[in-house]
C-alpha positions as CSV (number, residue, x, y, z in Angstrom):
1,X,81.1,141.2,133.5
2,X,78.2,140.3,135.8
3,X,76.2,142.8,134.0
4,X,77.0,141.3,131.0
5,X,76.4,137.6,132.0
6,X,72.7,139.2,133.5
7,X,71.9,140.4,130.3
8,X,73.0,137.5,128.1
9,X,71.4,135.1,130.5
10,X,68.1,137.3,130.4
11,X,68.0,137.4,127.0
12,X,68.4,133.7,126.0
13,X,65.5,133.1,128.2
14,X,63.4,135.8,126.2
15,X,64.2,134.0,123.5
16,X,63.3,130.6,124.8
17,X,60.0,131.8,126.4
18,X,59.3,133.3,122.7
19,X,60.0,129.8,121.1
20,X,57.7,127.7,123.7
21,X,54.9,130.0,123.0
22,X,55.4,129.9,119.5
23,X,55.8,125.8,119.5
24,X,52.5,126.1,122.1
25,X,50.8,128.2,119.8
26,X,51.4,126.0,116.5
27,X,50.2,123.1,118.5
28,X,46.7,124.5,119.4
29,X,46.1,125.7,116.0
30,X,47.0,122.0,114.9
31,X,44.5,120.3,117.1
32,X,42.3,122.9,116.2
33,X,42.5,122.1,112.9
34,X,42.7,118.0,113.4
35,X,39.4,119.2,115.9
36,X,37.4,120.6,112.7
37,X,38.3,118.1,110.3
38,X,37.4,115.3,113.0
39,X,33.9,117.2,113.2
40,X,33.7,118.2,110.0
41,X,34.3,114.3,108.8
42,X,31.5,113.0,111.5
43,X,28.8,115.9,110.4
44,X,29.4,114.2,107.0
45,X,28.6,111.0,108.4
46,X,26.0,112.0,110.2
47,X,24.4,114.0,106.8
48,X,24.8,110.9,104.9
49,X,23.4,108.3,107.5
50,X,20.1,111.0,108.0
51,X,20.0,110.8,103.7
52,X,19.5,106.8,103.7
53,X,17.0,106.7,107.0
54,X,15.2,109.3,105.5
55,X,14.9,107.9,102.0
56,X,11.2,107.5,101.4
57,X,10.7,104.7,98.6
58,X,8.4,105.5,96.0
59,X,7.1,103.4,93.1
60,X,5.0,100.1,92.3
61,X,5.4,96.7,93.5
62,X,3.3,94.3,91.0
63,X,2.0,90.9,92.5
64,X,0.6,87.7,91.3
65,X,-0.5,84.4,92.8
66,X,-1.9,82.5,95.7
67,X,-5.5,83.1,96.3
68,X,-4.7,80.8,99.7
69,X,-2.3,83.9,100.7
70,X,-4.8,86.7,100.0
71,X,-5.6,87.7,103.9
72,X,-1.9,86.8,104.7
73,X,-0.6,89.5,101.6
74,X,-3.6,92.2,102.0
75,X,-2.2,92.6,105.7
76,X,1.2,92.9,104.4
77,X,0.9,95.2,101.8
78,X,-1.5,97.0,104.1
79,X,1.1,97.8,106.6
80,X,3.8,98.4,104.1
81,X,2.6,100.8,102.5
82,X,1.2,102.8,105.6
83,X,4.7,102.9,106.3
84,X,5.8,103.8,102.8
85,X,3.6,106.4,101.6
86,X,5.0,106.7,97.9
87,X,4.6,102.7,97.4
88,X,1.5,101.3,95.8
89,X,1.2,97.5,95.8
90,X,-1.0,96.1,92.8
91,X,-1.9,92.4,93.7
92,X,-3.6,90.2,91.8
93,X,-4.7,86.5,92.8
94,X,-5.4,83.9,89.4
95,X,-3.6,81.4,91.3
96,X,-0.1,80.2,92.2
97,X,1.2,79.0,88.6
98,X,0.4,81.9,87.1
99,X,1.8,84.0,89.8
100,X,4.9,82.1,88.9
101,X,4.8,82.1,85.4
102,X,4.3,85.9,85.4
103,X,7.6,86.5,87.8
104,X,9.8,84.7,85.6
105,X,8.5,86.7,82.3
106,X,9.3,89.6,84.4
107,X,5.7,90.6,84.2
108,X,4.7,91.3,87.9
109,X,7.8,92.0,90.4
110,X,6.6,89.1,93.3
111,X,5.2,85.8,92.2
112,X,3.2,84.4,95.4
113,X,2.9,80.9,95.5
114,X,1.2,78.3,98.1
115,X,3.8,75.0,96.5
116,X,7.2,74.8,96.2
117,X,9.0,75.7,93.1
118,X,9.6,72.8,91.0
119,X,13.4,72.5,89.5
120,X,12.9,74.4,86.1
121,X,11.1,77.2,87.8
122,X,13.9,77.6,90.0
123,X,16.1,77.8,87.5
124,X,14.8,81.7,86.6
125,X,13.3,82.4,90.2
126,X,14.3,82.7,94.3
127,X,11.6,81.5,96.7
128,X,11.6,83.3,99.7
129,X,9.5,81.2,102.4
130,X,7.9,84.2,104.2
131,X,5.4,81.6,106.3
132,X,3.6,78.0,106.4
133,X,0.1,76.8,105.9
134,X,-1.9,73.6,106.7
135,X,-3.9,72.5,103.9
136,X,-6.8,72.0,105.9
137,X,-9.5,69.1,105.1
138,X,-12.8,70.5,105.7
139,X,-16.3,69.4,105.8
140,X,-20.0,70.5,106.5
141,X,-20.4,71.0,109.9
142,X,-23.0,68.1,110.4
143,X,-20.7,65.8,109.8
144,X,-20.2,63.7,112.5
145,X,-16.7,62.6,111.6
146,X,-13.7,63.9,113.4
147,X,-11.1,61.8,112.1
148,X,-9.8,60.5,109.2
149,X,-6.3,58.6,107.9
150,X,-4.6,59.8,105.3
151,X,-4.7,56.3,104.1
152,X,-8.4,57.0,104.0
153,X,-8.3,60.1,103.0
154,X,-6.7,59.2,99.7
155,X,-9.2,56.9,99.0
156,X,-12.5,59.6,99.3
157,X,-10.5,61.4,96.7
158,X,-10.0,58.4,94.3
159,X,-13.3,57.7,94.4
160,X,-12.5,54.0,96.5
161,X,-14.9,55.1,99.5
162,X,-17.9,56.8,98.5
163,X,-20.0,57.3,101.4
164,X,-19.3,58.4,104.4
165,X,-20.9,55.2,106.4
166,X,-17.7,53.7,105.1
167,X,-15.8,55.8,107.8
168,X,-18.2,56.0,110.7
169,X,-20.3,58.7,109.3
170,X,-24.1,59.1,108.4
171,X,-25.5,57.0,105.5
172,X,-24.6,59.6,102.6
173,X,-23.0,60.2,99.4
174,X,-19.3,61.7,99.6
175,X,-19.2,64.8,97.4
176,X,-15.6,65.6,96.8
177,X,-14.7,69.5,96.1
178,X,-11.1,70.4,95.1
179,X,-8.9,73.4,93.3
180,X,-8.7,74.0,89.6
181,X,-5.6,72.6,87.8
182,X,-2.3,75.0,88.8
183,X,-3.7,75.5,91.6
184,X,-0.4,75.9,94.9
185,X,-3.6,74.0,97.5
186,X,-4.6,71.4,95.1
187,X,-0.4,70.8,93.4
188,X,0.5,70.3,97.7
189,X,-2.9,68.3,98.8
190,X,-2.2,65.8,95.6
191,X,1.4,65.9,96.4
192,X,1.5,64.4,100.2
193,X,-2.2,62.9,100.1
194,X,-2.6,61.1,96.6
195,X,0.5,59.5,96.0
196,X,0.0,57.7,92.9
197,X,-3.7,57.6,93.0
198,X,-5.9,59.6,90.6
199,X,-8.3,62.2,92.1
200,X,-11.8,62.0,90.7
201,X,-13.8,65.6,91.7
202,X,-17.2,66.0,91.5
203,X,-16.4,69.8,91.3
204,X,-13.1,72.1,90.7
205,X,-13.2,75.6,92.1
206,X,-11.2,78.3,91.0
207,X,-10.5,79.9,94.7
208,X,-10.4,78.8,98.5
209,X,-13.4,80.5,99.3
210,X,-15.4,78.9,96.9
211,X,-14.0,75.4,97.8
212,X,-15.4,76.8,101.4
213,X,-18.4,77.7,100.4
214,X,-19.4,74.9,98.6
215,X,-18.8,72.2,101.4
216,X,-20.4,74.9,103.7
217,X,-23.9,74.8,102.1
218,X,-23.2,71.1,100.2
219,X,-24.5,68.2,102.5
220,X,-21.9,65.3,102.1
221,X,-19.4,67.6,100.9
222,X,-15.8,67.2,101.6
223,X,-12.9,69.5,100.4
224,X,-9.2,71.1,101.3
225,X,-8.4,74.6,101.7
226,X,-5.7,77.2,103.4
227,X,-5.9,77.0,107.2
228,X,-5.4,80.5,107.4
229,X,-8.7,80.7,105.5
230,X,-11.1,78.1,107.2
231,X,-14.1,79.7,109.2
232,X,-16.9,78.7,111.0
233,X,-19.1,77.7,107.9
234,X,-17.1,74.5,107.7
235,X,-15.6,72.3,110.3
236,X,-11.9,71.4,109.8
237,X,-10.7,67.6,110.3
238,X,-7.9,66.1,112.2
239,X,-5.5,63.9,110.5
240,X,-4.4,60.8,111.6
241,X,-5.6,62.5,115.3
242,X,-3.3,65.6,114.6
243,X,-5.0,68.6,114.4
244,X,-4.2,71.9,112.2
245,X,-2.2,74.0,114.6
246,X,0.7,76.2,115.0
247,X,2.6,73.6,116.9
248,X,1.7,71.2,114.9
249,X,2.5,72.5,111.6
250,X,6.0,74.1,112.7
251,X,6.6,70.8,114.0
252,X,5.6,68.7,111.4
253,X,3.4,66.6,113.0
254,X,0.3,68.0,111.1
255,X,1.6,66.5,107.6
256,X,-0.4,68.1,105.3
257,X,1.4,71.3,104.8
258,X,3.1,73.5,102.5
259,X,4.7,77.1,102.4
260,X,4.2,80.2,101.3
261,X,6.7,81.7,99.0
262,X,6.9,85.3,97.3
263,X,9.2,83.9,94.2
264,X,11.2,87.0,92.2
265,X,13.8,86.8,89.6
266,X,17.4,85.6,90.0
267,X,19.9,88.6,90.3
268,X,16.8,91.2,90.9
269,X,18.2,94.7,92.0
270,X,14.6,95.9,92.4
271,X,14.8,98.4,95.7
272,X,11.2,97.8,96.4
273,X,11.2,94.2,96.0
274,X,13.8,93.9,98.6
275,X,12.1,96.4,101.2
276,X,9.0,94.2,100.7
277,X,10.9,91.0,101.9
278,X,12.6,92.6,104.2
279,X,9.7,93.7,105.9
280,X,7.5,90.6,105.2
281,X,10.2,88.8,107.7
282,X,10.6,91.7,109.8
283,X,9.3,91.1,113.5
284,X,5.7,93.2,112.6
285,X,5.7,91.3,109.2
286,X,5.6,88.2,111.1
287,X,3.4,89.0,113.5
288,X,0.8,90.0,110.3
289,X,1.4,86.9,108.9
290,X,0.5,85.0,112.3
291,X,-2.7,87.4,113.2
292,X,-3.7,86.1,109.0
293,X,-4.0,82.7,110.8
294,X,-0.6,81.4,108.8
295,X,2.8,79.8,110.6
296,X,5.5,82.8,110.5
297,X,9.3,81.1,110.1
298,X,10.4,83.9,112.1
């Protein structure tokens, strides 16, 4: 009997020590296979998140507008496509409306623009504000004036004060310069300076530099350009005793601003369009846009 009970006893734990193993043994290969599928499902990840960072755009990215924002967009599309290699970025600058007008025909992919978009343009376009400008009041640096109201200011350019002994300047003839019609500087100057007053230009320029250029070698002169474009040549005047700074103009107390806008069509899916923008109000676009002598809004 004892023999017997020895030998059933050792054989039921055989056949428990068997069953352990085998239960052991199906676990491991179970986590082994949960292990690889795990790893297998995160290499798969990984493989697809390397794909998008790695994705080099390639194409063209067709612009139109602003002459005010040319140094702000060369710098821009400078450093984007450094950092995109496939991209080129054709820009051309006849002026704000046109820049517009060209965007919502769909015949350039960014319309820049130095005004806002009136209502019916807005119907076909987005404005993205990618930075601000003071429209700066400029005149040849031997003028002694400093200062001028924009009370004044709207009379030189209505032709109520004609010489500049009228505002504490030298006996001489005011010569006022200005932008072509559809211009973005002339649309915001006329906007926040005229009111309902009628300018009366001696000349009309086609670009900012040549407004600058004029007043620079034009004695009397007087005219309104981008801040981020005034130089030495001329001498920039304060308004109302505020003058044309950063603070100023992200503050509002320099009134005579207005932004700068890459406008692009409503429901655009354009990949390259939206990397542009993207970058543009990136922390380096920014910084381009501040080193251009425009306000970032970042």
């Amino acid at each position: 009997m004892n023999k017997k009970l020895i030998s059933l006893i050792a054989g039921a734990a055989i056949v428990a020590a068997a069953t352990g193993c085998s239960e052991t043994a199906t676990s491991s290969v179970a986590g082994t296979d949960s292990s690889a599928a795990g790893t297998s499902a995160s290499e798969a990840s990984s493989a697809e998140a390397s794909s998008a960072a790695t994705e080099e755009l390639s194409g063209t990215l067709s612009m139109n507008g602003s002459t005010s924002m040319e140094k702000v967009i060369k710098a821009v599309n400078g450093a984007f496509m450094e950092k995109n290699k496939g991209v080129t970025v054709n820009l051309n600058l006849t002026g704000s409306g046109t820049g517009i007008q060209e965007a919502s025909e769909g015949k350039c992919d960014i319309g820049n623009s130095s005004r806002k978009l009136k209502d019916e343009e807005a119907e076909k376009l987005d404005a993205t504000v990618v930075g601000l400008d003071g429209i700066a009041l400029v005149v040849n640096p031997v003028n002694k004036l400093e200062d001028i109201t924009l009370e004044d200011l709207a009379k030189v350019y209505s032709g109520e004060i004609t010489n500049w002994k009228e505002l504490g300047g030298d006996d001489k003839s005011i010569v006022v310069i200005g932008r072509e019609d559809g211009s973005g500087t002339r649309d915001g100057f006329e906007s926040i300076v005229m009111g309902d007053k009628e300018p009366k230009y001696a000349q009309e320029l086609e670009s900012t530099g040549s407004v600058i250029n004029a007043v620079a070698t034009t004695d009397g002169a007087i005219g309104y350009a981008s801040l981020a474009n005034v130089d030495e040549t001329v001498k920039a005047l304060k308004i109302g005793g505020v003058e044309a700074t950063e603070e100023n103009i992200k503050s509002g107390a320099y009134e005579v601003q207005r932004p700068f806008i890459c406008a692009t069509l409503k429901g655009s899916d354009n990949k390259l369009v939206k990397a542009y923008l993207d970058f543009i109000l990136s922390e380096e676009g920014q910084a381009l846009v501040l080193a251009q002598g425009a306000v970032p809004v970042k």
